[in-house]
C-alpha positions in Angstrom: -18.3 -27.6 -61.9 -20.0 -24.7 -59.7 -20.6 -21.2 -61.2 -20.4 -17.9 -59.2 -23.9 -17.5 -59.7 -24.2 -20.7 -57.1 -25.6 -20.1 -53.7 -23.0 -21.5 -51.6 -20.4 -19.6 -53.0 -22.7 -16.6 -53.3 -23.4 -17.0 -49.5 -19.5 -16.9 -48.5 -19.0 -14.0 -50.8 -21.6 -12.3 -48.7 -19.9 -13.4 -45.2 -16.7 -12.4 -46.2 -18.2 -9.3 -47.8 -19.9 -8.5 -44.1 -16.8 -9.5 -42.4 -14.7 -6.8 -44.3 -17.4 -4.3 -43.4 -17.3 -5.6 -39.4 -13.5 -4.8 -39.6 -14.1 -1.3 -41.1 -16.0 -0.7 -38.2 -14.2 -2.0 -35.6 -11.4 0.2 -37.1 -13.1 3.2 -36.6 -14.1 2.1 -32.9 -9.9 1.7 -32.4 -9.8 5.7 -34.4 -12.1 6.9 -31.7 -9.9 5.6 -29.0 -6.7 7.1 -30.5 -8.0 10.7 -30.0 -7.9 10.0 -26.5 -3.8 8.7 -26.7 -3.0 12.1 -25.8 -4.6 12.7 -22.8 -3.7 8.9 -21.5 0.1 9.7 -22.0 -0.2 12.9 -20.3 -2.2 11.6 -17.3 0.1 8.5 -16.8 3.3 11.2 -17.2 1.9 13.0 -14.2 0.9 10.3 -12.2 4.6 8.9 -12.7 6.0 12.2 -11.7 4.4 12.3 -8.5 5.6 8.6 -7.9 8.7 10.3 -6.9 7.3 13.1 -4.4 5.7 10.2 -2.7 8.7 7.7 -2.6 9.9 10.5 -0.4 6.9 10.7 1.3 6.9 7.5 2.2 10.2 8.1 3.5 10.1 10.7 5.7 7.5 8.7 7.5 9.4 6.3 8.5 12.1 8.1 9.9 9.1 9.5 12.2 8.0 6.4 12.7 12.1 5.6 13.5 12.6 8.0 15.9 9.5 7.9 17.9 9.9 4.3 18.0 13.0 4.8 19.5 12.2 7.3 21.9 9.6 5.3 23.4 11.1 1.7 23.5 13.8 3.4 25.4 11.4 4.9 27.6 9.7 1.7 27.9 13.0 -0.2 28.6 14.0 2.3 31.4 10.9 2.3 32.9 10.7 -1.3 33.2 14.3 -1.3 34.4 13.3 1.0 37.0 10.5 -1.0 38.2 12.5 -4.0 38.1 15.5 -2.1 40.2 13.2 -1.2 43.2 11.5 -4.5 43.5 14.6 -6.0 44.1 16.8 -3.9 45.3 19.4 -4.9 42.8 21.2 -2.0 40.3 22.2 -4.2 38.1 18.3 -6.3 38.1 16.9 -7.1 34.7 14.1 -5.3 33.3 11.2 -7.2 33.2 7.5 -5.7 33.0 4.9 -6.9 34.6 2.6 -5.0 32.5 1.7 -7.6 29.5 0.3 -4.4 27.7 3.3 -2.7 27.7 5.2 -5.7 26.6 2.9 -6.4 23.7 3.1 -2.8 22.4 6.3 -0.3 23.4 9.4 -3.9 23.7 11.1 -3.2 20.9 11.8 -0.5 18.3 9.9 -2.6 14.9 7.2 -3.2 17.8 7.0 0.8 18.7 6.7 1.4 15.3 4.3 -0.9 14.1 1.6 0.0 17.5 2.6 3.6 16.1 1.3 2.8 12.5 -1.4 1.4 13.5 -2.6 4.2 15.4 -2.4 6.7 12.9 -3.7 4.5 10.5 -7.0 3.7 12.5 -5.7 -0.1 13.2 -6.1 0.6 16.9 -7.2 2.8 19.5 -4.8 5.6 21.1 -6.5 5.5 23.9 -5.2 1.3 24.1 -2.2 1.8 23.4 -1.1 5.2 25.4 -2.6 3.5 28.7 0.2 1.6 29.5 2.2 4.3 29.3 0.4 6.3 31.6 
């Protein structure tokens, strides 16, 4: 029969003495922290109060985005049909542009409004997209 006094149980009394000691500290690393609770829960409150502000931001850009999109497929669409009325003579011709620029970047509304994204988002050059429309 082993004693207490034996080194192998002497040895796991000591681990288990250092392990208690480990979770004391490791507790006062988690104290620490909680000092700082405070300050998290108020910087995450702000941060979801401006969520809303910039919902609405978000928002009122795309109506922009809407309306000039509009504005200048239309423009685009009676320009072409214009083109496409002299050429042949016809009132009732279908608008078709020759200009494959002009095609690629004013067609269509969700077209007008991506080119216009990515223009005042630095995707592409104003200068290559406004020269068709010169």
């Amino acid at each position: 029969m082993k004693s207490f006094g034996d080194n192998k149980s002497g040895s796991s009394w000591k681990a288990l003495r250092s392990l208690r000691i480990v979770r004391l500290f490791r507790g006062l690393r988690i104290a620490r922290i909680l000092r700082f609770v405070h300050s998290l829960q108020k910087l995450l409150h702000c941060i979801a109060a401006t969520m809303k502000s910039l919902m609405w931001t978000i928002l009122l850009l795309c109506i922009i985005f809407y309306g000039c999109g509009v504005a200048l497929a239309q423009a685009t669409a009676d320009y072409c049909r214009e083109v496409a009325v002299q050429e042949s003579g016809n009132v009732n011709a279908i608008p078709r542009c020759n200009m494959e620029a002009l095609d690629r970047y004013w067609s269509s509304v969700p077209r007008s409004m991506l080119t216009l994204l990515k223009s005042t988002s630095a995707g592409i050059s104003w200068e290559l997209v406004l020269e068709p429309l010169g």
